[in-house]
Every structure is written in C-alpha cells, then in structure tokens.
VOBALO-741249 format. One record per residue (C-alpha): chain; y negated, x negated, z negated; residue in one letter. Coordinates in Angstrom, 1 decimal. Layout:
BEGIN
(A, (Y, X, Z), A)
...
//
This chain:
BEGIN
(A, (37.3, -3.9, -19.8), X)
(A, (36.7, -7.6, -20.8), X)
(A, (40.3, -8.1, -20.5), X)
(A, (40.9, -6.7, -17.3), X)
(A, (38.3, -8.7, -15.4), X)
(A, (39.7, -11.8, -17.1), X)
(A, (42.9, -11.4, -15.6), X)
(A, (41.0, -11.1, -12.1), X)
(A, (39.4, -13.5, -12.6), X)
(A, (42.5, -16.0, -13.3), X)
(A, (44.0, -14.3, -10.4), X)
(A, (41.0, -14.8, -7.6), X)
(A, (42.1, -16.1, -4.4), X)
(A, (38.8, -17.8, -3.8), X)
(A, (39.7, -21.5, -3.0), X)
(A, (40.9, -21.1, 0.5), X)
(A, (37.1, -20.8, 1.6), X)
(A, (34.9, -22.2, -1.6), X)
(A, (35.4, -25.1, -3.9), X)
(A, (35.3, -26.5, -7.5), X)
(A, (31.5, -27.5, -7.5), X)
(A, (30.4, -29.8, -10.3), X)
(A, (28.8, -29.8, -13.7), X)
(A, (26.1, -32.0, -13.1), X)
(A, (23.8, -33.5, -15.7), X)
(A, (20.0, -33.4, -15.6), X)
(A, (19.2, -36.5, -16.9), X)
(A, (15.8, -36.5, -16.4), X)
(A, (15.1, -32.5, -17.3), X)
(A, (17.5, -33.3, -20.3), X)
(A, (15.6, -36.1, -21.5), X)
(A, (11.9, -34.2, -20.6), X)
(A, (13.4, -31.0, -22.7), X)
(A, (15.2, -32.8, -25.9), X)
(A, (18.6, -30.7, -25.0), X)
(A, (21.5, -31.9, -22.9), X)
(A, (21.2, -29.8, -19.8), X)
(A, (24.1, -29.1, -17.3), X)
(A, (23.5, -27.6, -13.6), X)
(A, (26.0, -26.0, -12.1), X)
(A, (25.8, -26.6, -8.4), X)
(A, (26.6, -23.2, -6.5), X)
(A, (24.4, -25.2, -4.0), X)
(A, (26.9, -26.9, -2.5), X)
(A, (29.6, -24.2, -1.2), X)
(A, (30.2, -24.7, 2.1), X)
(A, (27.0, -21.4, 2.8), X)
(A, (25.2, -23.4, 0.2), X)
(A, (25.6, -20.1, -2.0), X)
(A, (28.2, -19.2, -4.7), X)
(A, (28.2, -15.6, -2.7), X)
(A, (31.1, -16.9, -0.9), X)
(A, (33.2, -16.3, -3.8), X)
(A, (32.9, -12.8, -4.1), X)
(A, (33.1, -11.9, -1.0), X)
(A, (36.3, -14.0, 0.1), X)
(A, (38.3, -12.8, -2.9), X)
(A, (37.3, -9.0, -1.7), X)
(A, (38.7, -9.3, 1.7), X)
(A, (41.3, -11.4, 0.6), X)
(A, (43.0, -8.5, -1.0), X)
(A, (42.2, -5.8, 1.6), X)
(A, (45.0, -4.0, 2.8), X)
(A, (46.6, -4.7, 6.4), X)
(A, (45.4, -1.6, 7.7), X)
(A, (42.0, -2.5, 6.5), X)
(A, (42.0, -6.0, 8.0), X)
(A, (42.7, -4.2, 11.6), X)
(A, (39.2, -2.1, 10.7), X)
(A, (37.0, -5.1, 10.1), X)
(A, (34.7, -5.5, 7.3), X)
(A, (30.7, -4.4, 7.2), X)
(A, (28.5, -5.7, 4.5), X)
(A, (24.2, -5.4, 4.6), X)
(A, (22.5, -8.7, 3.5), X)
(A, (19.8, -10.6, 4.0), X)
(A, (20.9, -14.1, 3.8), X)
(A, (23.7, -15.5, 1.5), X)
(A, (26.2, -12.3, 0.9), X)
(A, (25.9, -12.1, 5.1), X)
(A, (26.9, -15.6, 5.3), X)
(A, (29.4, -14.9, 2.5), X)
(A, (30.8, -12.4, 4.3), X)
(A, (31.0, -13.8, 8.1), X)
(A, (32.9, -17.3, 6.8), X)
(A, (35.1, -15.4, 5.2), X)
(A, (36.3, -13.1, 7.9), X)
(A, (36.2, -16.0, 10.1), X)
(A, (39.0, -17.9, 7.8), X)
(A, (40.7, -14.6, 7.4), X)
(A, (41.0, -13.6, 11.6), X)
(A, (38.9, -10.6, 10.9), X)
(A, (36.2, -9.1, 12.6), X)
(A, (33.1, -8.9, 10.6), X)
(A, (29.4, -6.9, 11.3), X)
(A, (26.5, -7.8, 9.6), X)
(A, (24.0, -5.7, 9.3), X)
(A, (20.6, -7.3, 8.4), X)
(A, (16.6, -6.3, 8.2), X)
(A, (14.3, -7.2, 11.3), X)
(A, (12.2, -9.4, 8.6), X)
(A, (15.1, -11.9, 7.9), X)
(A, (14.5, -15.6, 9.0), X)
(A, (16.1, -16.6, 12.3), X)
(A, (17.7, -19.1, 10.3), X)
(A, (19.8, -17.0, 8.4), X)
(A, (20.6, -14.8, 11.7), X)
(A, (21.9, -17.8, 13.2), X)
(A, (24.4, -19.2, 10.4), X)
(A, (26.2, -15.4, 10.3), X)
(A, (26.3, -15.6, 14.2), X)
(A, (27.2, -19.6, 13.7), X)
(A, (30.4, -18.4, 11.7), X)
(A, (31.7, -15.5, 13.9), X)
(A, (29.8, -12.3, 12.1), X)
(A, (28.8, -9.5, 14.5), X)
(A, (25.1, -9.2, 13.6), X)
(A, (23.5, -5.7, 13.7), X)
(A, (19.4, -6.4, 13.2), X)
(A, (18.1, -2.8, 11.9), X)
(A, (14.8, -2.0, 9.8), X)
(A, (12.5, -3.9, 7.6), X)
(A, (13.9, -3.7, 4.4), X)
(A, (17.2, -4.2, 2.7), X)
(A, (17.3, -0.3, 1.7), X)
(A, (17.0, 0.1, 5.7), X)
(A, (20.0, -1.8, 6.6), X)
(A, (22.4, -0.9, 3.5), X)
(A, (21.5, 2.6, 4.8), X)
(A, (22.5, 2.2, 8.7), X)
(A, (25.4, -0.1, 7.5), X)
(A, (26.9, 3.0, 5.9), X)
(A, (26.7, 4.6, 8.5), X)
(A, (28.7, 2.3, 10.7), X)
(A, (31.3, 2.1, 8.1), X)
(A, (31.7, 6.1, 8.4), X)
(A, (31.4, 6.1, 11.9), X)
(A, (34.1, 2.9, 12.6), X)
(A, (35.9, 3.1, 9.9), X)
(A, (34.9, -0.3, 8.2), X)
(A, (35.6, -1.5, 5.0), X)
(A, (32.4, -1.9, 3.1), X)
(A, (31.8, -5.3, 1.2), X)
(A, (29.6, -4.4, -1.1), X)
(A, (27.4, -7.9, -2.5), X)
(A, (27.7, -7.5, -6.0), X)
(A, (28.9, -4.3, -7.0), X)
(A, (32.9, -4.1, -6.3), X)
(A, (35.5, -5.4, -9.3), X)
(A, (36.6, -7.9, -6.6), X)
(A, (33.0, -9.6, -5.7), X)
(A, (32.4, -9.5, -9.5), X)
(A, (36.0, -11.3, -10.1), X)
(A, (35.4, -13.7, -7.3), X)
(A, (31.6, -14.7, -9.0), X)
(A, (33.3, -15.1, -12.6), X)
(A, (35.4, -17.8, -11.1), X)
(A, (32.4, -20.1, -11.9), X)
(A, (32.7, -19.4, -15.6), X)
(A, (36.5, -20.1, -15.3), X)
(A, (35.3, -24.1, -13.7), X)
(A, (32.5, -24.4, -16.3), X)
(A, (34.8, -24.0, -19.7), X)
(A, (36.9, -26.5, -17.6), X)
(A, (35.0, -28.5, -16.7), X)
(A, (32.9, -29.0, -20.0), X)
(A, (36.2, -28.8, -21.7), X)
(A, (36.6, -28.5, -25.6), X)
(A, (33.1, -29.3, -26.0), X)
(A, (30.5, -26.9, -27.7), X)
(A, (28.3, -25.2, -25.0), X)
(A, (25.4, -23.0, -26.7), X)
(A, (24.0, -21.1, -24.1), X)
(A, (24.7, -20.2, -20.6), X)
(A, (21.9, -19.1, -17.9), X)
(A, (22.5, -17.2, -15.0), X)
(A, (20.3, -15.0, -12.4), X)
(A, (20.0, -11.7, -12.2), X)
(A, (19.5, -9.6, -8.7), X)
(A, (22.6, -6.6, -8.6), X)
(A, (24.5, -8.2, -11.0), X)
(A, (27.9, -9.6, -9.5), X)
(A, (27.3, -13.0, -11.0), X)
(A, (25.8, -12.1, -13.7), X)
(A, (28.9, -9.6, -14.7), X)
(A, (31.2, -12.1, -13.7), X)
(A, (30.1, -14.7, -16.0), X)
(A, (29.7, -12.5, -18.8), X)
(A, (33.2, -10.5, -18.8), X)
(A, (34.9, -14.4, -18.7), X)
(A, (32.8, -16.3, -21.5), X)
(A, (32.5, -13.4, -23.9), X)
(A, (36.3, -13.0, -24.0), X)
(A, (37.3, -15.9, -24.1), X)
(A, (34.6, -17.6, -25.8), X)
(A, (32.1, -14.9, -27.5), X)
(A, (30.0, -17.8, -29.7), X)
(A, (28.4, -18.7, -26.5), X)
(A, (25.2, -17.1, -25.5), X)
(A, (25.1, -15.6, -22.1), X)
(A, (21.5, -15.5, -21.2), X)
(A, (20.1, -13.2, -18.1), X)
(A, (17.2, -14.4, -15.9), X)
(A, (15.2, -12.0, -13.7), X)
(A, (12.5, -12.8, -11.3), X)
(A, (9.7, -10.6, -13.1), X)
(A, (9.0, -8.5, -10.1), X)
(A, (12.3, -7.8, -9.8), X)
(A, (13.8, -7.1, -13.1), X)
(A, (16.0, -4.3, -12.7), X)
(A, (18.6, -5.6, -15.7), X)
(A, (15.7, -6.0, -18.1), X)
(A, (14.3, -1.8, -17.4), X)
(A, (17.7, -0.8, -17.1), X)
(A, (18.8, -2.4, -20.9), X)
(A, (15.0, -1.2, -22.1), X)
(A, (15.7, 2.5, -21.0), X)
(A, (19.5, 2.6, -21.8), X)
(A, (20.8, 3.1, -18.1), X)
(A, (20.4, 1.9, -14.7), X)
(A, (16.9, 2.6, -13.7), X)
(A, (14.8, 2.5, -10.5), X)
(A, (12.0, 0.0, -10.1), X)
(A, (9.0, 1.4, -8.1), X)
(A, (8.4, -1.2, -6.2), X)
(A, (10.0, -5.0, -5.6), X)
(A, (9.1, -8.4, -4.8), X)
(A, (9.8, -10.8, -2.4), X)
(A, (9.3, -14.2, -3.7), X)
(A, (13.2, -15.0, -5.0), X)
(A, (14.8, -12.7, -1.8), X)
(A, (18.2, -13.3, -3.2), X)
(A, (17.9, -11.6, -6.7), X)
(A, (15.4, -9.0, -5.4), X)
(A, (17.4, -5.7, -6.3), X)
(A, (15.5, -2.5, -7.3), X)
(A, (18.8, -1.2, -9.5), X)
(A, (21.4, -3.1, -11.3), X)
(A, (24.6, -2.0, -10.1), X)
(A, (26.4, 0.8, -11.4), X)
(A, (29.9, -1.6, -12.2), X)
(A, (27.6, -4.6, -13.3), X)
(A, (26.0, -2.8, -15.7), X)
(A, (29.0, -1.7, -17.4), X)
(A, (29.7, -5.3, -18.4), X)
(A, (26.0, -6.4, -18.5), X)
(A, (25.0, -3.9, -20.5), X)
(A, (27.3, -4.9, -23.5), X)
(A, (28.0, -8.8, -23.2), X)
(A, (24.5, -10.3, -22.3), X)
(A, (22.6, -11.4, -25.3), X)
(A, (19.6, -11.9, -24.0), X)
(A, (17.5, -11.1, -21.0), X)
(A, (14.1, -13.3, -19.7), X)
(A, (11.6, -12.7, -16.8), X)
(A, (10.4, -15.5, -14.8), X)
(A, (6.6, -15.9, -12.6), X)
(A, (6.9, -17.3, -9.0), X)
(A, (5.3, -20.0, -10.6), X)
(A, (7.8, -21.2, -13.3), X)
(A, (10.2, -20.7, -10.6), X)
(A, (9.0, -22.9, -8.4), X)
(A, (8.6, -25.4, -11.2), X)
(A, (12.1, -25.3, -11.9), X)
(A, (12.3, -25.8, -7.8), X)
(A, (10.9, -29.2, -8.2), X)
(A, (12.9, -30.0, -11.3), X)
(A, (16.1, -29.5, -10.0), X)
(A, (15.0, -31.9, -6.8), X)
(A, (14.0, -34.3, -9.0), X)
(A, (17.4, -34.4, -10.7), X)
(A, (19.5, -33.8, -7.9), X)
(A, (17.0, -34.4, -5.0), X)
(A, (18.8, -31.0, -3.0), X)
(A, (16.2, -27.9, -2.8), X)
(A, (17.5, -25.0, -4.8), X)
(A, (15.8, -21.3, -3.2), X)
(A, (13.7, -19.2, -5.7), X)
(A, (17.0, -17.4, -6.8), X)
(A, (19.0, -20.5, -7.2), X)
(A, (16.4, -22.1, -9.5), X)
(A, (15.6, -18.7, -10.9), X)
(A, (18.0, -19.5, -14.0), X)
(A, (16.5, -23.0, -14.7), X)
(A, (13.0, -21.4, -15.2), X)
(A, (14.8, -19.3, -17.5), X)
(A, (16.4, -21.8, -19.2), X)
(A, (13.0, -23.9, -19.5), X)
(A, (11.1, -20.8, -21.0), X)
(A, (14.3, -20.3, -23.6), X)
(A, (13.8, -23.4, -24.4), X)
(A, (10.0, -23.5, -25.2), X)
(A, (10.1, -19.8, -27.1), X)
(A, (12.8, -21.3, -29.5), X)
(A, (11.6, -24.3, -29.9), X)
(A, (15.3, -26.0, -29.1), X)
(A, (16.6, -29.5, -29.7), X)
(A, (19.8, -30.8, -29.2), X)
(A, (21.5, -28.0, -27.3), X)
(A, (23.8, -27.9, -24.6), X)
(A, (22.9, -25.5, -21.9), X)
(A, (24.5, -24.5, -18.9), X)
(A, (22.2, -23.4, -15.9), X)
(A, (23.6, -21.7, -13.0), X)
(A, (22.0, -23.4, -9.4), X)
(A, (23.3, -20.3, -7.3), X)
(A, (22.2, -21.5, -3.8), X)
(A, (19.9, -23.4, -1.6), X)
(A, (19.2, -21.3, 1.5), X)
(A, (15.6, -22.1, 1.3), X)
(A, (13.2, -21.5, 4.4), X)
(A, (11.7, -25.2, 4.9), X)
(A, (8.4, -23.6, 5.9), X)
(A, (8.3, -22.6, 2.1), X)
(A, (8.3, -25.5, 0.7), X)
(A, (4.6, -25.5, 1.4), X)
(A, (4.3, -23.0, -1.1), X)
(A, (6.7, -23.9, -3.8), X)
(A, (4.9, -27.5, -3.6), X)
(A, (1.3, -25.5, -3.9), X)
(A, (2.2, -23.7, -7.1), X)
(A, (5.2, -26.2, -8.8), X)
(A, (2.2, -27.7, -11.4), X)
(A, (0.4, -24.5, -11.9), X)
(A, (4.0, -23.3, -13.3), X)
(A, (5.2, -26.0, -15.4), X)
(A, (1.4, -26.2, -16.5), X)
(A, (0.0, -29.3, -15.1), X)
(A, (-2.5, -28.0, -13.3), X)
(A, (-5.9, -25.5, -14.4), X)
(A, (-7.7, -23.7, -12.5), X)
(A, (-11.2, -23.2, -13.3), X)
(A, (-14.5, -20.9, -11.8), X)
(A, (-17.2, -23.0, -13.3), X)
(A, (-21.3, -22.0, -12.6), X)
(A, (-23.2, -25.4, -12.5), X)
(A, (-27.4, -25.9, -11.8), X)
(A, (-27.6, -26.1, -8.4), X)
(A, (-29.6, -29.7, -8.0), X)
(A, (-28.5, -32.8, -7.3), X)
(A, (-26.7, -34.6, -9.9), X)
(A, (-24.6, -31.4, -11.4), X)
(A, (-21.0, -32.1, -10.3), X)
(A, (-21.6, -35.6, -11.2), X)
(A, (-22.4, -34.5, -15.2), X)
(A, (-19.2, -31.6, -14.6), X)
(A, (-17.3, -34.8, -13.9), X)
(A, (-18.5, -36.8, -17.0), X)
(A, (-17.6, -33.7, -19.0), X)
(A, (-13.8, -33.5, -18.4), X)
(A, (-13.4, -37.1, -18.7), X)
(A, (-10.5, -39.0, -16.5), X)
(A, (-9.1, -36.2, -15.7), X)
(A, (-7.9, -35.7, -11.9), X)
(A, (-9.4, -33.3, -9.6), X)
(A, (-7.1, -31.6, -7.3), X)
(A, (-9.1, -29.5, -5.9), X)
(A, (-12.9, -28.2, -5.6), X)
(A, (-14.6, -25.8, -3.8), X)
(A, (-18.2, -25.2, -3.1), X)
(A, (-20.4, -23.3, -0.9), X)
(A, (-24.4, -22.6, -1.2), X)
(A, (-25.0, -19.5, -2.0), X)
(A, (-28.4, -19.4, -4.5), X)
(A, (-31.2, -21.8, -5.2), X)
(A, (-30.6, -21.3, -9.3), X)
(A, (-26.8, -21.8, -9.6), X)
(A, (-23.7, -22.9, -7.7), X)
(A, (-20.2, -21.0, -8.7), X)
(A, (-17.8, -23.9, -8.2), X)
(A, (-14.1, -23.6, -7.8), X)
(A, (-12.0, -26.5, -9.4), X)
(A, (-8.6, -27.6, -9.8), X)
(A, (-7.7, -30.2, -12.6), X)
(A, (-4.5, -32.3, -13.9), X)
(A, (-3.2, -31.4, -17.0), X)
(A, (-0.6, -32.4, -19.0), X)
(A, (0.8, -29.2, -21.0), X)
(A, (-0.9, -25.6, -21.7), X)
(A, (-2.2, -26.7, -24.4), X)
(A, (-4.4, -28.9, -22.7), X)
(A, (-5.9, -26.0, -20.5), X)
(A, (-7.0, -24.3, -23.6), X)
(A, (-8.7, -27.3, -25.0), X)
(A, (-10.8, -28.1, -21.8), X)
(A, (-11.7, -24.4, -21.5), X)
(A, (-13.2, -24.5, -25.2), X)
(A, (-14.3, -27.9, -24.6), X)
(A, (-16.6, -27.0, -21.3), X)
(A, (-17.7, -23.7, -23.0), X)
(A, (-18.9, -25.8, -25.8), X)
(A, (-20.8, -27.9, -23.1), X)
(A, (-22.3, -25.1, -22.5), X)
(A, (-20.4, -24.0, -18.8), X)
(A, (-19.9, -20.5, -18.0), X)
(A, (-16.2, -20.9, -17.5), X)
(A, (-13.6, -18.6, -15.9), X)
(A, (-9.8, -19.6, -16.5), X)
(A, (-8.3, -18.5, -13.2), X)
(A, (-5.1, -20.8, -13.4), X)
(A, (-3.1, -17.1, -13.6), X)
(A, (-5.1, -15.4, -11.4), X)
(A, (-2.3, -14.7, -8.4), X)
(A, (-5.7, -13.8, -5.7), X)
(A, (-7.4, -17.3, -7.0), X)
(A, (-4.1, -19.0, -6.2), X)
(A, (-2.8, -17.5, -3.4), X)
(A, (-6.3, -17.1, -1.6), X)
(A, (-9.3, -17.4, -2.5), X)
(A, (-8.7, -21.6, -2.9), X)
(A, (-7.8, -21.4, 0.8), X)
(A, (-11.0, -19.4, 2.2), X)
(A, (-14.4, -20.9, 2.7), X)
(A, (-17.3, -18.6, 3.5), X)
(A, (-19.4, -17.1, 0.0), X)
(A, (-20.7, -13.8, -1.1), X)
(A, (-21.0, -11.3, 1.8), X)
(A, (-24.9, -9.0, 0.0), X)
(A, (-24.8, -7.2, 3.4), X)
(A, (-20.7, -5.7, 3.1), X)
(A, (-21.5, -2.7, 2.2), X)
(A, (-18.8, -0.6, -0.2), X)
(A, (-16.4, -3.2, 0.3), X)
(A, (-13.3, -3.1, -1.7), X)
(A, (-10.4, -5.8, -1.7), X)
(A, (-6.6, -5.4, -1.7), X)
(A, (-3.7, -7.9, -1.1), X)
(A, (-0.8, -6.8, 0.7), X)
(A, (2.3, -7.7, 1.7), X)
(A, (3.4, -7.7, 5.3), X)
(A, (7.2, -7.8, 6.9), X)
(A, (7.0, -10.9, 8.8), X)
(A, (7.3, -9.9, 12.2), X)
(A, (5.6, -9.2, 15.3), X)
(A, (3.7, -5.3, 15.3), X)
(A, (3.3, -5.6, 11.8), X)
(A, (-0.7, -6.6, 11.5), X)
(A, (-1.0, -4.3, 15.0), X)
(A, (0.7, -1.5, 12.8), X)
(A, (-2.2, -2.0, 10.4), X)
(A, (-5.0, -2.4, 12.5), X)
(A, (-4.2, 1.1, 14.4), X)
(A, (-3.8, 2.4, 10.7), X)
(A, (-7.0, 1.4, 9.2), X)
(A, (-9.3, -1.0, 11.6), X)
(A, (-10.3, 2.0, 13.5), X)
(A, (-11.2, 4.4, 10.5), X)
(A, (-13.2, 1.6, 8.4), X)
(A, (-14.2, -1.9, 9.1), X)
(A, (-12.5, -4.8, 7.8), X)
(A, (-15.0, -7.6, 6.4), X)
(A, (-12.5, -10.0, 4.8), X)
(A, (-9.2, -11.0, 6.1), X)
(A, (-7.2, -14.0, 4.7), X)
(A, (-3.2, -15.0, 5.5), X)
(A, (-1.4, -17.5, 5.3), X)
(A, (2.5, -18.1, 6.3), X)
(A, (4.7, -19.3, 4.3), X)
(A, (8.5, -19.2, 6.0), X)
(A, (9.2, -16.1, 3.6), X)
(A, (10.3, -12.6, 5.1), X)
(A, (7.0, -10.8, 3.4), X)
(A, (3.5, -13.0, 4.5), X)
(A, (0.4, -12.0, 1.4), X)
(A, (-2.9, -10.8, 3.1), X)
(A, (-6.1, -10.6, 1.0), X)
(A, (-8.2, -8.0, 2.9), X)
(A, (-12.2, -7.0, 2.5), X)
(A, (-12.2, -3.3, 3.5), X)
(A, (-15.8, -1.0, 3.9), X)
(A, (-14.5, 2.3, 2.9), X)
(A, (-17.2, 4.8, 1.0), X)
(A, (-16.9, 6.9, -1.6), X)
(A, (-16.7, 9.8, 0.3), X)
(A, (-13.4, 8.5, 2.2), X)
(A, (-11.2, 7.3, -0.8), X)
(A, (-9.1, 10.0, -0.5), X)
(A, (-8.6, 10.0, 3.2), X)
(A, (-8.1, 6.6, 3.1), X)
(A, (-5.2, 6.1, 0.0), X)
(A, (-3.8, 8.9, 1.9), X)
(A, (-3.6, 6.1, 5.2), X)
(A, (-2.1, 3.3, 2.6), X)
(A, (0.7, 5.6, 1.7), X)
(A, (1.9, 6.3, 5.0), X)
(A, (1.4, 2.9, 6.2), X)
(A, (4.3, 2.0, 3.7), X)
(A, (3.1, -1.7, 2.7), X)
(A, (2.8, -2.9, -0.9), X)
(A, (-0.8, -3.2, -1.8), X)
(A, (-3.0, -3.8, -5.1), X)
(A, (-6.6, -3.1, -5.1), X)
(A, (-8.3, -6.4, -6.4), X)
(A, (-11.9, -4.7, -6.4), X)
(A, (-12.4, -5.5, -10.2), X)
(A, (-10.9, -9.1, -10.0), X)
(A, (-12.8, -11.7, -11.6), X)
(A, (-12.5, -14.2, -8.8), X)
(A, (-13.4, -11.9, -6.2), X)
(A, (-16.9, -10.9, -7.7), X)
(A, (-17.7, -14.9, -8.5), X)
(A, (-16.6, -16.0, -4.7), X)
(A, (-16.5, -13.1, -2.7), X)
(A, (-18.3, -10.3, -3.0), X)
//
C-alpha cells in the first residue's frame, strides 16, 4: 500500500495551484523547549490552507467527461476554498455546498474564487448529506476532503518538501493534525517508506478524536458527539481510506484541550507573527505536550502549521485562554473574612505575584467567595500556591480547569440567587445564526423559567451559553425529553463546584 501512494505522491500535479512553503525555524519556541523545532508553513498557500493540495491534484486527474459535469464537495471553510480555486484554474464549474453556521467570511472567499455556493443546514453532516444528493441528481463528481487516494496523495506532497527541504539531516519526530485524516495519511504513507526511523506523531483536538477511539477499539468508530473549537479537524469518523494507512504507520496519537491549542496559537505568532486557526496550531500543542511527557532535549521536530483561516473575532478568545494553556495563569475561588482589610492580607499572602483578574460581589456578613486570577510561571507553580494558601489557612478552590469558571462565570457579575427555586445549570452550544436562541426559547422558556443566562460571541460557528433553568423534580423527564428534540449539545453543570460557590 505504502508503495503505491509513494508513487502518487511523486506523481501529484499540485504545483499549478499551490507552492513549496518553507521549513521555518522557531527560534524562540526552540530555544523555550531545548529542541530545534521546524514549522512547516501550510499557512501560506495561496487559501492560507494546505487543503489546496488535495483537492487540486483530485480534479486534476478527472476525466474529460467528468470536467464537463463539474465538481461538488461539502465544507465548511478550507476544503471549500480548496475546491473553488481549483476549479477556477482548471475552467470548471464547481458547487459548494456549506452549513448555514459558517462565517460569512469563508462564504465569501469560495464565492471570491468562482465556486457556486449552496448554503444548506447547520451542521457539516447536513451539507455532506444534501451534497450527495446534488451529485446523484447532476451528475457531479464528488470531491471528497480527505478521504479519496488522490486528496490523500495531493496532502502527502508536504512530506515529499519536508525530507527536501531538511535534506540529509536527522529529523526525530514529525507532528501533524488529525480531523478525517487526508493529511495525516499522506504524511505517514511517504515518511514511513521512505524513511521508517522517523516518528509520525498524530494530534487530535480532544473533543474530536476520532483517530485516537478508532485505533483504541480496532476500527473506525463513531463519536457521540463533536466539538467545535478547531472547526477544521472536527470529524466524528476517521475515514474509511485514511485509516487504512493511519491505522498501521502512526506511532503515536495525542489529544490536545482548547487551551493548549490556543497556547500553541500564540507561540506560533510569536515566532512567525502570522495567526495559525485552532487546527493549524493543533499539531504544535501536540508537539509541546510530546515534548513535556518525554522529557526531550535536543530533538528535531517537524510541526505541521496546516492553515490560518482564523475568524478575527476569535482572537478574543484564543487571547483569553493562551496562559491558562501554556500554564501561566491560575485560577482560584478563594473564601476571605468579609471586613475591611482581607483582600489586602490575600495580597500579602501570594507575594508579587500579578493579579489578572478578581471578582467580588457581597453576598454574607461572615465571608466573601472571591474569584481570582494570578500570573504564574509553570504548573508547578499553581500547585505550590494552592498548598501554600491552604496552609495560610484559605478555603481554596483550583478552578484554572474548570471550562464553566473560564468560559463564564469570570464574565458574569450578579451572586447567589436563595430565592431560584429548583434551578439547575447547563451550558450549551448554539449554531451561530439568527432563530437559533428563538428556537430555544419556544422550546423551553415557555414550559420553565429561565433564571440565569450568560453568552458571549466569539467569531466561531457554535456561540457557548451557560443557562439557569427552574425545572422541578416532577418535570425532569418531560423536560430531557425537550433537550433531545431541541438537538443542541448540552451538559448539566448542576454539581459544578464553581457554580454552587458563585451562583447558586
């Protein structure tokens, strides 16, 4: 099989639409990490995604009588854009088919390079499904975003530029991301025949790991549910062709937080000051945990930057959580007397330490439950103060991991709520687009009253909600039969730490 791809691979016809894109070093990440680490910058095709390659070399080698037909591929963001520049430079008509929930921005680049776009449900599932439809019905040819011998081929053209460009000298590890795997099988097929001593390394967005349950149950598996955060690698199954490869020529396999990704975001600006999206940064994260779990020195490692579509109203949010996840940043509940003087002796107890953040709001005449973020320098650290302030004799909750401390309770102001009656809290995620809270309302506002609500948008196709509901014992059933058919990911947060210190 190896063998096979490899002579694809040689043969691609993918520089009449992409180009060579360069080994850079990161100096600074390098020097930070003790390793010599190389980024390869997928950022900077011309639709600022390595998806071009695939999808070029694909309809490169249709048939005439397929070029006549026109090509149709679903995607929300760099496959579509893949797809549309390379019809364009190819004279062929191209449709797009892409969710409601995609960012304008990424409707208007397909449009921008000639692709016919189709705009049809809220999901990915949802478009793939009414894109294969139009394919039976027009007689399309489908351009499939990872799973097709010639997308894979087209990908593993980036392994072919890295042994080039690195030449005859000793690469230990490569790190690539993980959503259907076309890049990923790519890669793998080319290094591990050519050059097996190399380590191909896998990195999945933890919500999202389909290549990690597929190699822990033996076959291509089905994850329940998916998230959003890194839209480009979100996949609910590895593909069936991918995983033929994958399955026998990746050595290892990590899972990344949204966190560590956005981290990684941040280090590859500072190194290259361009702003890598959650999947292109995916496999630095990856890299950085490798790194730490093996305790590595003097290693050269190759990290795959696979693109930079990235929303600008997101960098709001990758800014928010880039120290929590390279752990230079704790997030504490802390109860203090209430009287005057008591933040001043918190204060004196975690010495020079920066604050980046407290809230406060009265609530009792005994004690105050304050909420306090602080500059760190490594984990480590965290774990010292924590003991230290216990020790000091604080009632201390760590909530530096807690995702409804981070994502909203540091955000809300208000206090406990004695008179909200059987309330019980859930965060969900919404499709970003109008009708979508109206759709909830007339599912739930008129059967129970909502006593918390808190959202906040950040430029990504899903927004978060943290909502307060009053539903009694009597109606649980009735109402997780109304979550189920309202079809949005929830989790109940009832028995989160944060919420009874803060909220409830």
């Amino acid at each position: 099989m190896l063998e096979s791809y490899v002579k694809k691979i040689l043969n691609a016809k993918v520089y009449e639409a992409a180009i060579e894109t360069p080994l850079d070093e990161a100096t600074s990440l390098s020097r930070r990490l003790n390793n010599r680490i190389l980024i390869k910058r997928e950022d900077l095709q011309p639709v600022f995604s390595f998806k071009l390659r695939g999808a070029y070399n694909m309809i490169a080698n249709l048939s005439e009588a397929q070029r006549q037909a026109g090509v149709i591929c679903a995607s929300a963001g760099n496959h579509a854009q893949g797809v549309a520049q390379a019809a364009k430079l190819l004279g062929i008509k191209a449709v797009i088919v892409m969710p409601v929930t995609t960012p304008e921005i990424k409707v208007s680049s397909v449009r921008a390079r000639g692709g016919k776009v189709v705009l049809h449900g809220d999901s990915f599932d949802e478009a793939y499904a009414h894109a294969s439809k139009l394919q039976e019905d027009k007689g399309y040819t489908f351009v499939h975003p990872y799973d097709a011998p010639d997308v894979i081929a087209g990908q593993g053209t980036i392994a072919r530029e890295i042994l080039h460009q690195y030449g005859p000298g000793e690469i230990d590890a490569i790190f690539m991301p993980v959503g259907g795997g076309g890049l990923a099988a790519g890669v793998a097929a080319y290094i591990k025949y050519l050059r097996p001593e190399i380590k191909v390394i896998a990195v999945e967005y933890e919500e999202s790991a389909c290549l990690a349950a597929a190699r822990a149950a033996g076959k291509r598996t089905t994850l329940k549910e998916v998230g959003l955060f890194a839209d480009g690698i979100a996949v609910a199954q590895i593909g069936k062709e991918t995983f033929k490869v994958l399955k026998e020529h990746v050595d290892e396999c990590i899972t990344v937080s949204a966190d560590e990704i956005c981290a990684a975001i941040k280090d590859v600006f500072d190194d290259t000051r361009s702003v890598a999206e959650p999947a292109g940064a995916t496999s630095i994260a990856g890299m950085k945990k490798w790194v730490e779990q093996n305790s590595a020195e003097g290693k050269t490692l190759v990290t795959i930057c696979s693109g930079a579509n990235m929303n600008f109203d997101r960098l709001r949010y990758v800014a928010e959580r880039a120290d929590v996840g390279e752990h230079q940043e704790a997030i504490f509940a802390v109860t203090i007397p209430e009287k005057p003087g008591s933040f001043k002796r918190f204060i004196s107890h975690i010495g020079k330490r920066a604050v980046t953040e407290f809230n406060y709001r009265y609530n009792d005449s005994q004690q105050a439950q304050i909420f306090v973020g602080l500059k760190i320098s490594a984990d480590s650290e965290r774990a010292d103060l924590l003991q230290r302030l216990t020790d000091d004799g604080y009632d201390v909750l760590d909530l530096t991991f807690n995702e409804v401390a981070k994502g909203h309770v540091r955000h809300m102001v208000g206090g406990h709520a004695p008179q909200a009656q059987d309330e019980r809290l859930f965060r969900f995620e919404f499709p970003e687009r109008p009708g979508a809270l109206m759709k909830f309302l007339s599912a739930l506002g008129g059967h129970w009253n909502i006593s918390l609500f808190h959202y906040r948008n950040h430029g990504a196709a899903y927004g978060r909600v943290l909502c307060g509901i009053q539903v009694p014992d009597k109606d649980l059933k009735a109402f997780y039969a109304k979550l189920k058919d309202l079809g949005y990911r929830y989790w109940d947060e009832s028995d989160n730490p944060v919420y009874d210190a803060f909220l409830s």
